[in-house]
N, C-alpha and C positions, 0 to 999 in steps of 0.2 A: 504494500500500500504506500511503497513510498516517504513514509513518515508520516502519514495521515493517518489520524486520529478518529474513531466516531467519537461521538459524544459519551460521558461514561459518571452522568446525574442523571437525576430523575427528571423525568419527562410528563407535561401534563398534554393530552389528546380530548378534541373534539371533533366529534364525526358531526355533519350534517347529512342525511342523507335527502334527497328527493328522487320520488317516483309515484308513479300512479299507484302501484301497492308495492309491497314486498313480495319477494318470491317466494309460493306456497310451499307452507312447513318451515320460512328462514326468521330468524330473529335480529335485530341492529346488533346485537353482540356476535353471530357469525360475519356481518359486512366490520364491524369493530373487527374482530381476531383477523378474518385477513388483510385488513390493513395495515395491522402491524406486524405479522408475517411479513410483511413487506417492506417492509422500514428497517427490520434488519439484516443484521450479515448472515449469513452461510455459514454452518458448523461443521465442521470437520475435527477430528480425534485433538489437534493442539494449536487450531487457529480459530478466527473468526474471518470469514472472507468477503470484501464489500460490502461493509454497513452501509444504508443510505442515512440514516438521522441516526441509532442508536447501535450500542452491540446484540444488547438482546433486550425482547419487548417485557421483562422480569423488570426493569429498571421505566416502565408505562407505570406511578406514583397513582396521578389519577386522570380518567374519563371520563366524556360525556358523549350520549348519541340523543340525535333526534331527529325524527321524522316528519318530511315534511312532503306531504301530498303537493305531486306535481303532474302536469301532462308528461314532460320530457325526465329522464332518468339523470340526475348528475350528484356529483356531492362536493363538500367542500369540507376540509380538515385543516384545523387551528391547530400549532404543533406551540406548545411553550415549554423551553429550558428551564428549570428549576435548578436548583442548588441544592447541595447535599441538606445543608439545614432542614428543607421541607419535607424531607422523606424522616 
């Protein structure tokens, strides 16, 4: 990684979601989990490889989702740095 660093404090996440509904049987906490699936790096036996925001989503402090009935499907996620103090 070059010397690059992910971030390695707490992280606080808000999901918005919009769409006409949610996909039947899914809850804002499976579109939450894989988005922060996503946000981190790749595990392998003794690295972490290309975090985008974090190393691992253990270090997501705190949450928020909501749902927001729409015609067209999009979202929008508020990502804020926290400091170790608030965990």
């Amino acid at each position: 990684m070059k010397g690059r660093a992910p971030y390695d404090d707490a992280i606080s996440i808000h999901l918005e979601l919009s769409a006409p509904t949610l996909e039947n049987g899914k809850a804002l906490v499976d579109y939450l989990s894989g988005v922060m699936d996503s946000l981190d790096g790749s595990h392998g036996q003794t690295f972490t490889y290309l975090p985008i925001i974090y190393e691992d989503d253990c270090q997501v402090v705190s949450s928020r989702c909501e749902f927001i009935e729409a015609a067209v499907a999009s979202y929008r996620l508020h990502i804020a740095f926290l400091d170790s103090t608030f965990a």
